[in-house]
KEDOGU-120523 format. One record per residue: x, y, z of N, C-alpha, C in turn. Coordinates in steps of 0.2 Angstrom, whole numbers, padded with zeros to 4 digits, always signed. Layout:
BEGIN
XYZXYZXYZ;...
end
This chain:
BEGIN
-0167+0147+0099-0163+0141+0100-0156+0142+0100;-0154+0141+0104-0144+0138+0103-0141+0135+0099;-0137+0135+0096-0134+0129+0093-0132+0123+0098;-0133+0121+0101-0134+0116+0104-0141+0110+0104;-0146+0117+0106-0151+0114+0107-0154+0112+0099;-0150+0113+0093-0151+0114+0085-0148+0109+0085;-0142+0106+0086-0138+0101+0087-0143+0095+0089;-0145+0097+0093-0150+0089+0098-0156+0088+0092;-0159+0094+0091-0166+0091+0087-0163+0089+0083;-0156+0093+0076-0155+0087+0072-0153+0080+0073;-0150+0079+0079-0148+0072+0080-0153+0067+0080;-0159+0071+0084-0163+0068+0085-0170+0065+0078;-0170+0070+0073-0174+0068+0066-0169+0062+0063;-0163+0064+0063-0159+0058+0060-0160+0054+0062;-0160+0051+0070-0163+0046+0071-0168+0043+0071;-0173+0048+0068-0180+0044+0067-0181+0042+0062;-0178+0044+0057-0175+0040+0050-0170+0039+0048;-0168+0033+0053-0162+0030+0051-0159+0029+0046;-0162+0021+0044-0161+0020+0037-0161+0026+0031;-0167+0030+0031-0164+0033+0024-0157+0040+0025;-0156+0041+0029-0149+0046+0034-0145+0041+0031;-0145+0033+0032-0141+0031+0032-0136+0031+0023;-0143+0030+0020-0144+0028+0013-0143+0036+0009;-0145+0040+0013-0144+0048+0012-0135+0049+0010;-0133+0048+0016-0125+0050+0017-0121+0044+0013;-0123+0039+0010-0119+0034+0006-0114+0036+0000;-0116+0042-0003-0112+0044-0007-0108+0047-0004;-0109+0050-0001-0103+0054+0005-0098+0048+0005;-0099+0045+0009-0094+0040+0010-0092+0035+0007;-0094+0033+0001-0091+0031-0005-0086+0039-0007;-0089+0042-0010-0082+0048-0012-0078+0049-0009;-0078+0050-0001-0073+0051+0002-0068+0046+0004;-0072+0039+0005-0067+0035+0003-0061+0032-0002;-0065+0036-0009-0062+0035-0014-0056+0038-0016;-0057+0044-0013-0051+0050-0012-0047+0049-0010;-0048+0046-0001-0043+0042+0003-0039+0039+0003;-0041+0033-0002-0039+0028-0004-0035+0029-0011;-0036+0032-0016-0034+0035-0021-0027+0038-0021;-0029+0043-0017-0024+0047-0016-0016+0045-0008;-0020+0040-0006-0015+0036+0000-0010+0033-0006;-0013+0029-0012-0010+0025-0013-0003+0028-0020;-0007+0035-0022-0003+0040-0026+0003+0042-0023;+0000+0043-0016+0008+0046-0011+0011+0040-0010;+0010+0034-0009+0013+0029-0007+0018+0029-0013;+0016+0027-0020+0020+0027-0027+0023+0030-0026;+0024+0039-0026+0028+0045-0026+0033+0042-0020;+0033+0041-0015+0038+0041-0010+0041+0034-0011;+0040+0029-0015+0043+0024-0017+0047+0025-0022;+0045+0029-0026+0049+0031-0032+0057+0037-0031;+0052+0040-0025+0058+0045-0021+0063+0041-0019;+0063+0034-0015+0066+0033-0009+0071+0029-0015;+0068+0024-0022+0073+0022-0027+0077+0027-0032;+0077+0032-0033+0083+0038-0035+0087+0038-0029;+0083+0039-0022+0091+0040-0019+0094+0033-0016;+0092+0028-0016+0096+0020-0018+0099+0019-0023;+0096+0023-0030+0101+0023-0036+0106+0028-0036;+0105+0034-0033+0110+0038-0032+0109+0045-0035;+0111+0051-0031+0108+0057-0034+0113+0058-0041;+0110+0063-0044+0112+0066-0050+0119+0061-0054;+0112+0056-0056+0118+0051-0060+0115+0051-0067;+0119+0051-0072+0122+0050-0079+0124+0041-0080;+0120+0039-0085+0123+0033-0087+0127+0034-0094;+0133+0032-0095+0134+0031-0101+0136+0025-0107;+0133+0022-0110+0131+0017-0114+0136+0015-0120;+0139+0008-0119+0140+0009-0128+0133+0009-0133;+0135+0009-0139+0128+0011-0143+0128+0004-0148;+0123+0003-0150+0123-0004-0155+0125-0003-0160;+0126-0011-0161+0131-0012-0167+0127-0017-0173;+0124-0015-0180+0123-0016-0183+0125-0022-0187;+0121-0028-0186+0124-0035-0193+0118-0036-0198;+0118-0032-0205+0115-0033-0209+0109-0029-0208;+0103-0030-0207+0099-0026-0206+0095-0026-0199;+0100-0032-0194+0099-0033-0186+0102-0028-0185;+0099-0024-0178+0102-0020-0173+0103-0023-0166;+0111-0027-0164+0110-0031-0160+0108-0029-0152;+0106-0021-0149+0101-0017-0145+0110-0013-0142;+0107-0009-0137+0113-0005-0132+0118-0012-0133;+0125-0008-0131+0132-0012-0126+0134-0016-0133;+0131-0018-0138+0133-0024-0141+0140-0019-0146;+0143-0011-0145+0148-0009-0152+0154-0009-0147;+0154-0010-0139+0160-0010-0134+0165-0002-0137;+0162+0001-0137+0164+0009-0138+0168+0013-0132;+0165+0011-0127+0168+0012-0122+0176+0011-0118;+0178+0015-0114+0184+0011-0111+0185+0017-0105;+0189+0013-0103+0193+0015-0094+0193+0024-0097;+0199+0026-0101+0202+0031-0103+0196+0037-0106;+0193+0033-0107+0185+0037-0109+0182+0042-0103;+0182+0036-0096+0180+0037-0090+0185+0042-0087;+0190+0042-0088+0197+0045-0086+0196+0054-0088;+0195+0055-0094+0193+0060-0099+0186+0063-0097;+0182+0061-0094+0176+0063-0091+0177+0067-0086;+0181+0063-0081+0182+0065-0073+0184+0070-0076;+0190+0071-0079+0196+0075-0080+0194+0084-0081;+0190+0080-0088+0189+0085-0094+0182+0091-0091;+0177+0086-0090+0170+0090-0090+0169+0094-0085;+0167+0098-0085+0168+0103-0074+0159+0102-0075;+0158+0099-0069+0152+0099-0066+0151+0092-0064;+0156+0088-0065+0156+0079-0064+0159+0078-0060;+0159+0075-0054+0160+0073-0047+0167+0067-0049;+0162+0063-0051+0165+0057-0053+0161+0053-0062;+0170+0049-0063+0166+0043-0069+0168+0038-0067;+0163+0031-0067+0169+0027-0065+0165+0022-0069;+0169+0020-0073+0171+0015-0078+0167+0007-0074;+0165+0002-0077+0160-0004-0074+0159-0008-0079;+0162-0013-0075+0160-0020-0082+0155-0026-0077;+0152-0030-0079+0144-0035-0076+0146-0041-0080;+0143-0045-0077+0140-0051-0075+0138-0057-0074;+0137-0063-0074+0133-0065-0069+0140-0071-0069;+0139-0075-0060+0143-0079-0059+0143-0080-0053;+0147-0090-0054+0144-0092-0045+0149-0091-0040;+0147-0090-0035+0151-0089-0029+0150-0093-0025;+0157-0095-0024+0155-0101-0017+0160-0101-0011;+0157-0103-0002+0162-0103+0001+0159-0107+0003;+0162-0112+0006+0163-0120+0009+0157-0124+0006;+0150-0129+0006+0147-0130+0005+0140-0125+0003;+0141-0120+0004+0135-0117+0000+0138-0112-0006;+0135-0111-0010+0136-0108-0017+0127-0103-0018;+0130-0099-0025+0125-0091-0025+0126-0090-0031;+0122-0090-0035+0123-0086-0040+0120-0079-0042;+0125-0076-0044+0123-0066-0040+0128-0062-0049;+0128-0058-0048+0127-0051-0052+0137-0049-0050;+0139-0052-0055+0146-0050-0051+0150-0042-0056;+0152-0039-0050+0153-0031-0055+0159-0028-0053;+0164-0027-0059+0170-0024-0059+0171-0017-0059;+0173-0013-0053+0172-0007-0050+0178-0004-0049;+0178+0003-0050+0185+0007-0045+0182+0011-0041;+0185+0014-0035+0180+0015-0030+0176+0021-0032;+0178+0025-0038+0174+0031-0039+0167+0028-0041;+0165+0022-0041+0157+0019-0043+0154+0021-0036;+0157+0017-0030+0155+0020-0024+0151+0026-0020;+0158+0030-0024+0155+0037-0023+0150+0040-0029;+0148+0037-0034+0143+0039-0037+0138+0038-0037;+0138+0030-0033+0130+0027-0032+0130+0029-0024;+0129+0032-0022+0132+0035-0014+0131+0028-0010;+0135+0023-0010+0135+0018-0006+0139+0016-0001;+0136+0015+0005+0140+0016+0011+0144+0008+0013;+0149+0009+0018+0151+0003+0018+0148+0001+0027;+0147-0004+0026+0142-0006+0029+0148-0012+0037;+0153-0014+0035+0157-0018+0038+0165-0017+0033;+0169-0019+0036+0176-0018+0033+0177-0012+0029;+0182-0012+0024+0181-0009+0020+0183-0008+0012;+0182-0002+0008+0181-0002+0002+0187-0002-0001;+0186-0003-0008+0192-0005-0013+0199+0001-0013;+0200+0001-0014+0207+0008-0012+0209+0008-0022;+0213+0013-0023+0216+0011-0031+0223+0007-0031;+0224+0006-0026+0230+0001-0028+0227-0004-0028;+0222-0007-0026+0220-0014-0027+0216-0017-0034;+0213-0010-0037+0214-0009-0045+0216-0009-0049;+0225-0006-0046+0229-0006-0049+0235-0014-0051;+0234-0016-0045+0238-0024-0044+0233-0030-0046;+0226-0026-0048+0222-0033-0047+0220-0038-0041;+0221-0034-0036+0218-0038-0030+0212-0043-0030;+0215-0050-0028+0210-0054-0026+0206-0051-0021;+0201-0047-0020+0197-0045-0014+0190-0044-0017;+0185-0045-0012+0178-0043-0015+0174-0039-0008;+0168-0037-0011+0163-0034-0008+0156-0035-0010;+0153-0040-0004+0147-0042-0005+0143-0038-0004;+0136-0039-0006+0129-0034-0006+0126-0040+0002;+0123-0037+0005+0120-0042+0009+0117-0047+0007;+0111-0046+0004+0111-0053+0001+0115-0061-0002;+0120-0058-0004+0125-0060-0003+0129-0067+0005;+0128-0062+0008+0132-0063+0016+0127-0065+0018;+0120-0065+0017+0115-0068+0022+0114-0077+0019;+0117-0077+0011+0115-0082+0008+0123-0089+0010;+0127-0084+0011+0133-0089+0010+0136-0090+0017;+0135-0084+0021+0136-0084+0029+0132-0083+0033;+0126-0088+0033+0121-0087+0039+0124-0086+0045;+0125-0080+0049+0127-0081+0057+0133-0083+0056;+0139-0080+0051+0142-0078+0053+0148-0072+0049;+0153-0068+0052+0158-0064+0052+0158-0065+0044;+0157-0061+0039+0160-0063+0031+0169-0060+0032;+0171-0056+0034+0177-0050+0034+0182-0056+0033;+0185-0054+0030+0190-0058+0031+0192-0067+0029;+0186-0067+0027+0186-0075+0022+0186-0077+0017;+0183-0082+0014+0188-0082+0008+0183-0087+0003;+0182-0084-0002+0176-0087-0006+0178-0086-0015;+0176-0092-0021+0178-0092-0025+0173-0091-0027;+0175-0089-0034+0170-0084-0041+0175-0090-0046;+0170-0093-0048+0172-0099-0054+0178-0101-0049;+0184-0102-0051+0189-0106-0047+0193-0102-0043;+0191-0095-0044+0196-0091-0041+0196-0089-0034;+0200-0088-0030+0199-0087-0023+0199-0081-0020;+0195-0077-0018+0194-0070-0018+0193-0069-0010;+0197-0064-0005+0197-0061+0001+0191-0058+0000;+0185-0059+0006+0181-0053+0009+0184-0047+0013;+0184-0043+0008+0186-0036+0014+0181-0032+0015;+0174-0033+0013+0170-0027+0015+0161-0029+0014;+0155-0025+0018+0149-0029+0017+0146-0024+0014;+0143-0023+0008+0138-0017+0006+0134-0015+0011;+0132-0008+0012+0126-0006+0015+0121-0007+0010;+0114-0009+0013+0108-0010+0010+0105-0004+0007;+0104-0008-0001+0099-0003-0006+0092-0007-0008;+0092-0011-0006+0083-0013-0008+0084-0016-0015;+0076-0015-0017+0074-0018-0024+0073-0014-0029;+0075-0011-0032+0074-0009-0040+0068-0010-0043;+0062-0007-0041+0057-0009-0044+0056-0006-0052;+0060-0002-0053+0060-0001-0062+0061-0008-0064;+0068-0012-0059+0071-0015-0066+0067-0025-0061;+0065-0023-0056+0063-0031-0052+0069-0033-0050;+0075-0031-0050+0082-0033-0044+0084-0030-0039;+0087-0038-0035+0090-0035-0028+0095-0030-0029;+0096-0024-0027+0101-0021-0028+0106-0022-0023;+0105-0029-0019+0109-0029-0012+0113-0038-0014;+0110-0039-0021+0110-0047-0024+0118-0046-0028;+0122-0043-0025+0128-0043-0030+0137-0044-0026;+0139-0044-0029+0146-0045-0030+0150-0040-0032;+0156-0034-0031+0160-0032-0030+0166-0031-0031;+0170-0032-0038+0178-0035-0036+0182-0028-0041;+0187-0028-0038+0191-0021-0044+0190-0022-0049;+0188-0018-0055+0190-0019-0061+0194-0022-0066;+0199-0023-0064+0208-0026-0065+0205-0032-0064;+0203-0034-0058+0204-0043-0058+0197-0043-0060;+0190-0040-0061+0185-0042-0063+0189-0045-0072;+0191-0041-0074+0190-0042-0081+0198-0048-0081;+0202-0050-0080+0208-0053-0080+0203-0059-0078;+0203-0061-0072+0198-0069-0069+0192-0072-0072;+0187-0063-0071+0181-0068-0070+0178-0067-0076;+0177-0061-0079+0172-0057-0085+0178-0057-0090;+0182-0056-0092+0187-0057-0097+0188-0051-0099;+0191-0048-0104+0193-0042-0105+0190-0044-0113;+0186-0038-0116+0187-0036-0124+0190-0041-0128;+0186-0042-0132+0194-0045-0139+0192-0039-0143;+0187-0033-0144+0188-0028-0146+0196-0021-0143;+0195-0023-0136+0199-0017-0132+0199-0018-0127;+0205-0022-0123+0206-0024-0115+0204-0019-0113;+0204-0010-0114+0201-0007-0109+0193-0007-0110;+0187-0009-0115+0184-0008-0116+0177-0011-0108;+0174-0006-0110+0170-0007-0101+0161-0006-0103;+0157-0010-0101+0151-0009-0101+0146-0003-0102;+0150-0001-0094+0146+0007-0095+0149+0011-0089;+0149+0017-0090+0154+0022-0086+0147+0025-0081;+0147+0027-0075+0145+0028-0072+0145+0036-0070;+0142+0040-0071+0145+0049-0071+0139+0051-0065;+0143+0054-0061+0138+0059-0054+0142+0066-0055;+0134+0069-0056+0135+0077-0057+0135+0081-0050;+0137+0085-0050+0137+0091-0046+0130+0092-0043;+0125+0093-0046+0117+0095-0044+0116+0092-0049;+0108+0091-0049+0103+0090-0052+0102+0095-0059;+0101+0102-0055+0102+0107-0061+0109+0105-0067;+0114+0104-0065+0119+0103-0068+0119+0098-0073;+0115+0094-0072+0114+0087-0076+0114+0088-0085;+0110+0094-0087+0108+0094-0096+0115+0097-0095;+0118+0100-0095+0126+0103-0097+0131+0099-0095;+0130+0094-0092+0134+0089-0089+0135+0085-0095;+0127+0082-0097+0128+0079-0102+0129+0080-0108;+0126+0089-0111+0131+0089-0118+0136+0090-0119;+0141+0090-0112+0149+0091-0113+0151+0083-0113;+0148+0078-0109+0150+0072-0112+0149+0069-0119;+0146+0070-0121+0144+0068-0126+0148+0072-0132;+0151+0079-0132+0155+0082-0135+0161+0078-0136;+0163+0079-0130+0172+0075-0127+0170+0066-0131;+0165+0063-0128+0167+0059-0132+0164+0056-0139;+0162+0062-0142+0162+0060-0150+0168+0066-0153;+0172+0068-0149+0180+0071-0152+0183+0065-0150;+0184+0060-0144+0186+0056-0143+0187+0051-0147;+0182+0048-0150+0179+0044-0154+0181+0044-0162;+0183+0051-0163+0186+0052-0170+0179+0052-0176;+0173+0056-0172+0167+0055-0175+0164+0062-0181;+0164+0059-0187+0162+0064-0190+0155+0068-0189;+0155+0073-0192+0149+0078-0191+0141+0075-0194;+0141+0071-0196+0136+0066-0199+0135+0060-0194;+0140+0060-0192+0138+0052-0190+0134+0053-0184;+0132+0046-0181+0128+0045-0177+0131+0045-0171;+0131+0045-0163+0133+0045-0158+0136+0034-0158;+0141+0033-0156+0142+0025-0156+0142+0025-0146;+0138+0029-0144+0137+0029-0137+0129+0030-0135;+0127+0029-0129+0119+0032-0127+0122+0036-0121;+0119+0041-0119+0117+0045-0113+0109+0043-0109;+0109+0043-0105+0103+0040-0102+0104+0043-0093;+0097+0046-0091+0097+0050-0083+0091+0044-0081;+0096+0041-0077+0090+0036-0074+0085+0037-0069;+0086+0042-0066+0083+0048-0060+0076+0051-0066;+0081+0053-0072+0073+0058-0074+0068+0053-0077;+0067+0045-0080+0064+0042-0080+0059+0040-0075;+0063+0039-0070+0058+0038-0062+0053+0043-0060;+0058+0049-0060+0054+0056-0059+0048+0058-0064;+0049+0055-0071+0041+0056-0074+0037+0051-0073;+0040+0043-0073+0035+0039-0067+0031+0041-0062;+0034+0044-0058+0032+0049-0051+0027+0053-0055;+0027+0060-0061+0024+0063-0061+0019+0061-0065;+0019+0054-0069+0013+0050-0072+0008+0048-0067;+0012+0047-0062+0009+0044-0056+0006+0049-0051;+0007+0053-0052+0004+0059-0048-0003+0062-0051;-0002+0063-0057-0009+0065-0062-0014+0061-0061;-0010+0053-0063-0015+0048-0064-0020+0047-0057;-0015+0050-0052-0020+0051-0044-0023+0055-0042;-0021+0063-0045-0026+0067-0045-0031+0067-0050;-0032+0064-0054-0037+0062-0058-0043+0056-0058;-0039+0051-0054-0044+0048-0051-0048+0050-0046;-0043+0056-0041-0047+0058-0034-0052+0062-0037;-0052+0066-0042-0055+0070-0046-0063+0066-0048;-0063+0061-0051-0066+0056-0053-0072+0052-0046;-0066+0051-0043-0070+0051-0036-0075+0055-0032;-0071+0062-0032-0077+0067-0028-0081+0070-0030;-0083+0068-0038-0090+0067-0041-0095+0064-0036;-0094+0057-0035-0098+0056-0031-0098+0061-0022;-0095+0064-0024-0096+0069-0016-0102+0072-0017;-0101+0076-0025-0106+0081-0027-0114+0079-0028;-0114+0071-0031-0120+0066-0031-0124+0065-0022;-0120+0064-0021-0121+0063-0013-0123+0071-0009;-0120+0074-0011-0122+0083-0008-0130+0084-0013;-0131+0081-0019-0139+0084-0022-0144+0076-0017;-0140+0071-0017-0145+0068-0013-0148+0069-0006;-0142+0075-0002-0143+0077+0003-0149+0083+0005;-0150+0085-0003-0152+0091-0004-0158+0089-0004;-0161+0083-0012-0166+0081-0011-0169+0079-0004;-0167+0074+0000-0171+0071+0007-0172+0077+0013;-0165+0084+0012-0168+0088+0016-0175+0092+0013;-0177+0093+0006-0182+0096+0005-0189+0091+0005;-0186+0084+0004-0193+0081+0007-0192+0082+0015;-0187+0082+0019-0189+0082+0024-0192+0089+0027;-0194+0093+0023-0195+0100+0025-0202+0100+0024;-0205+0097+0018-0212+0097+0017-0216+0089+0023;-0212+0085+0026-0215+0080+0030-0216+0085+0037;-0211+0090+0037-0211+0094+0044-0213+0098+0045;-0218+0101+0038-0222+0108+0039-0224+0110+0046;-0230+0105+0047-0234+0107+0054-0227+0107+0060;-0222+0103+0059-0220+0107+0066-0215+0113+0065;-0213+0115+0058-0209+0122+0058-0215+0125+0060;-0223+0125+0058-0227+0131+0057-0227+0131+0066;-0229+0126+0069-0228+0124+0077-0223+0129+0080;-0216+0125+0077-0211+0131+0081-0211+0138+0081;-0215+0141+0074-0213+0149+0074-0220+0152+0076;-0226+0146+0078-0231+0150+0083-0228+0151+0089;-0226+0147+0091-0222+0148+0101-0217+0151+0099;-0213+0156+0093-0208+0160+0096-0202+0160+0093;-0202+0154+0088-0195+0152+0085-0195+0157+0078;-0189+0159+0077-0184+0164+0073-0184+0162+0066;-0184+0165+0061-0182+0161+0055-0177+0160+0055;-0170+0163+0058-0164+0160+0057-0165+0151+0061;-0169+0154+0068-0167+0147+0071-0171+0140+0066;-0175+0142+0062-0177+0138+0059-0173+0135+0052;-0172+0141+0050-0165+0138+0044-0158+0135+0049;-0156+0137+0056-0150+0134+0057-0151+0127+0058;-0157+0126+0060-0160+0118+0063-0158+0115+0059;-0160+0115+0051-0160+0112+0045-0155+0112+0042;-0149+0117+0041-0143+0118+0040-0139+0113+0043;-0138+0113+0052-0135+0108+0055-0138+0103+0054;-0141+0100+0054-0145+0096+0051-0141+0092+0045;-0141+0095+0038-0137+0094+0032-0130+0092+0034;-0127+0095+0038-0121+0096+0039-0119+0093+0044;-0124+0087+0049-0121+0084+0052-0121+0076+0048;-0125+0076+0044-0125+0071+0039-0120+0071+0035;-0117+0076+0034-0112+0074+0027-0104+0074+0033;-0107+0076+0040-0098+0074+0042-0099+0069+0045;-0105+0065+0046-0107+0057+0046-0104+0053+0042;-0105+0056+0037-0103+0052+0031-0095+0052+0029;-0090+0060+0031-0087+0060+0028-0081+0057+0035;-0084+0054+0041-0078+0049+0046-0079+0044+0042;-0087+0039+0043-0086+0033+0040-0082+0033+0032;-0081+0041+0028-0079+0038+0023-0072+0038+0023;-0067+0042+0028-0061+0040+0032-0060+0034+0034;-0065+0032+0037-0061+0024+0039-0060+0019+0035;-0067+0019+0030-0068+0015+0026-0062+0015+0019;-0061+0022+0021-0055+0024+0015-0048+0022+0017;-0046+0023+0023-0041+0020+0027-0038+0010+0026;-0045+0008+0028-0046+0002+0027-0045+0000+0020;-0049+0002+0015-0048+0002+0006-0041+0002+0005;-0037+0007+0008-0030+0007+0004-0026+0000+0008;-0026+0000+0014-0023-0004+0017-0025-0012+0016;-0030-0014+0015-0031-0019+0009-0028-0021+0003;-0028-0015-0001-0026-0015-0007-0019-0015-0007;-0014-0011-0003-0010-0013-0002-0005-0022+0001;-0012-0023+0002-0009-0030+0007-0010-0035+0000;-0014-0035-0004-0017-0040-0008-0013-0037-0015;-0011-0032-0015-0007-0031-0022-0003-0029-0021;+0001-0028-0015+0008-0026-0013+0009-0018-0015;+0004-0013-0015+0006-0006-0018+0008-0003-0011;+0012+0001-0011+0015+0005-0006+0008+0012-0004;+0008+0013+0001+0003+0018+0002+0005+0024+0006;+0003+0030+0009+0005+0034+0013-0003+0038+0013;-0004+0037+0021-0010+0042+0024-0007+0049+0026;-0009+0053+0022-0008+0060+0025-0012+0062+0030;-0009+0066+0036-0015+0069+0038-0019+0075+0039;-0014+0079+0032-0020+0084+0029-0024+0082+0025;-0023+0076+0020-0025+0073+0017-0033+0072+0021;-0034+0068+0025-0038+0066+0029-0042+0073+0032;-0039+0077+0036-0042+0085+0038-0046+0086+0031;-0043+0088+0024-0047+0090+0019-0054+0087+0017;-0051+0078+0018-0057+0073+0017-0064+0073+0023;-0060+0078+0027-0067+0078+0033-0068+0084+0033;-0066+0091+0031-0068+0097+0030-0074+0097+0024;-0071+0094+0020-0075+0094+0011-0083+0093+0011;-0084+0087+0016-0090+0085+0018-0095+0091+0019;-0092+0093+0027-0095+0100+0028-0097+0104+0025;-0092+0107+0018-0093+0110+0015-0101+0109+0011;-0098+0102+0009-0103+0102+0006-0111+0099+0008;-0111+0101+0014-0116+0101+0017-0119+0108+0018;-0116+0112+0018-0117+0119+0021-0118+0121+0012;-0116+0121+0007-0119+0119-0001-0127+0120-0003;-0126+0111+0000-0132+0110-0002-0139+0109+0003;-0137+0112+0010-0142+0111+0014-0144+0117+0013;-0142+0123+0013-0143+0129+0011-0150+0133+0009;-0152+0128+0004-0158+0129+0002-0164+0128+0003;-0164+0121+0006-0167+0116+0010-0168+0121+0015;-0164+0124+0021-0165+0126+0027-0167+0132+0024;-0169+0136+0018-0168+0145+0019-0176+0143+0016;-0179+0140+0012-0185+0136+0009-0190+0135+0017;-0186+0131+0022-0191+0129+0029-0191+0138+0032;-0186+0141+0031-0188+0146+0036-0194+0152+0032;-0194+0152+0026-0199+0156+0024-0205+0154+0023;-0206+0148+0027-0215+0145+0026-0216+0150+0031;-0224+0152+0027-0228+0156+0033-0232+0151+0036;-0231+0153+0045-0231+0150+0049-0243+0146+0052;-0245+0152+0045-0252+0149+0046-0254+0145+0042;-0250+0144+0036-0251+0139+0030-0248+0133+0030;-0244+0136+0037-0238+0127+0038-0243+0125+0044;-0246+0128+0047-0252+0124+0054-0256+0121+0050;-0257+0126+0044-0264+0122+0040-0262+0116+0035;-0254+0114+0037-0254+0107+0031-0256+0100+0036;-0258+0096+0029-0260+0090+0031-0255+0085+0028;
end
């Protein structure tokens, strides 16, 4: 026989027991689906979590003031204002592997231009924040250091922003007030999306020089008119990062006047490597579900096993049939082989669909981001195979060593 003509008969017994073929390959395509689905929705997190480092900005350093103690309350981060401009200045200056530090005080505050008003995220910046959080300017342009320097009335809106106060039209160059103060549009952020660590629009915000953020709107310290939220540091690389960070931390606890006991009155924090072991929580907990799933591949491959060795004892009389007229032991194992194995890549399309469908649902109803590989997909239709050629094996090599006068004489 040909493998063609091994192809037709097996198509042909599947057909003649539908339902249990059908009921045979069910674990097939439960596993397969499971993986599909599993693993689309693994890669989709990982690629979500990629695309939010680089909207928050490569190889960046946060640096914090540290809490301030009343009584036996710790009032959390920010609350000792340990920080200042000069701090930020002595970073740039001092650390070699720092790109930029750029000093940042925050917010909240309404903005209004003609009858509509917004309440947004307002943030006092030099332009070194810019090039830190690698943000592009989208229309007009950015802050300069003399307008840091004079305290310019000027701002820069996040879209959000422009979409809520300027439906349809031009922002450049108008004119909108933060509490009472009346601040020039010079420029429209390029789009950063949502921050799913933290739940905000990162495109929800507001803009203004540091000089007039803290003089107008945010106030300056009654600790330290230079004293600032939080400094902003972008390193060199990625590698560069842990050295980056024990030189800040050096410079400012000599800056700080800090003795050899004492405690850090600052925090260091890499917001990129909490995301990145999200990402790699996220990855394990994917390969271990897919893992968990193609058990049911293996349950489905002994099921396949069992029905081909019943169907090998329902089929005595025509093996014993075929190998009077002439048929081979191979061609007799291959019939049976093909056979297992067109079963499990029955199983292993509908469980590609079914698995395609799976994620894209669950995406829709739970909002999870997904991504269909199409190796992913090629494996999850190879593996079948495999595992038909496994467990059919035995079943077919079992049919081809019946003697052929013991199999005419079954009943």
């Amino acid at each position: 026989m040909t493998h063609f003509e091994s192809i037709r008969v097996a198509l042909r017994a599947i057909r003649a027991n539908l339902l249990r073929s059908a009921l045979t390959v069910l674990g097939i395509v439960i596993g397969v689906a499971a993986v599909i689905a599993m693993v689309a929705i693994g890669s989709g997190a990982h690629l979500q979590v990629t695309e939010e480092i680089r909207s928050l900005g490569a190889n960046l350093l946060l640096v914090q003031p540290g809490s301030l103690n009343q009584g036996a309350v710790r009032l959390g981060s920010g609350s000792r204002e340990s920080l200042t401009e000069e701090d930020a200045t002595s970073i740039a200056d001092e650390v070699e592997g720092a790109v930029v530090a750029a000093p940042t005080v925050a917010g909240k505050a309404h903005i209004v231009h003609g009858n509509r008003n917004w309440s947004t995220l307002v943030g006092g910046i030099t332009p070194a924040y810019l090039i830190a959080r690698d943000w592009r300017i989208e229309e007009g342009r950015a802050f300069t250091f003399e307008d840091v320097d004079t305290a310019a009335k000027v701002v820069l809106l996040g879209t959000t922003v422009v979409r809520e106060l300027f439906p349809g039209e031009d922002p450049i160059g108008q004119l909108v007030r933060i509490g009472n103060v009346p601040f020039k549009v010079i420029g429209v952020l390029g789009d950063k999306g949502q921050n799913d660590a933290s739940g905000r629009d990162q495109d929800d915000v507001v803009l203004l020089p540091l000089s007039a953020a803290k003089l107008r709107i945010i106030g300056a310290s009654q600790v330290s008119r230079r004293a600032v939220h939080f400094i902003l540091v972008k390193a060199v690389t990625t590698e560069a990062i842990p050295v980056v960070q024990e030189q800040i931390r050096q410079l400012l606890r000599q800056r700080h006047q800090l003795v050899a006991t004492a405690e850090d009155d600052f925090q260091l924090r890499e917001p990129a490597a909490a995301m990145e072991a999200q990402a790699a929580a996220t990855r394990s907990l994917t390969l271990l579900l897919a893992a968990v799933a193609s058990v049911s591949l293996v349950v489905g491959g002994i099921s396949i096993m069992n029905i081909m060795l019943v169907s090998v004892v329902e089929r005595t009389r025509e093996i014993g049939l075929r190998q009077a007229v002439g048929a081979r032991r191979r061609d007799i194992r291959n019939q049976f082989l093909i056979e297992a194995i067109l079963l499990c890549l029955f199983g292993g399309v509908f469980g590609i669909v079914a698995g395609i469908a799976v994620a894209i649902a669950l995406a829709k109803l739970a909002g999870w981001p997904i991504f269909i590989s199409p190796a992913v997909v090629l494996v999850a239709f190879a593996f079948p195979g495999a595992v038909g050629v496994f467990f059919g094996i035995y079943p077919a090599h079992k049919a081809s060593r019946l003697d052929p006068i013991e199999a005419l004489r079954f009943e």
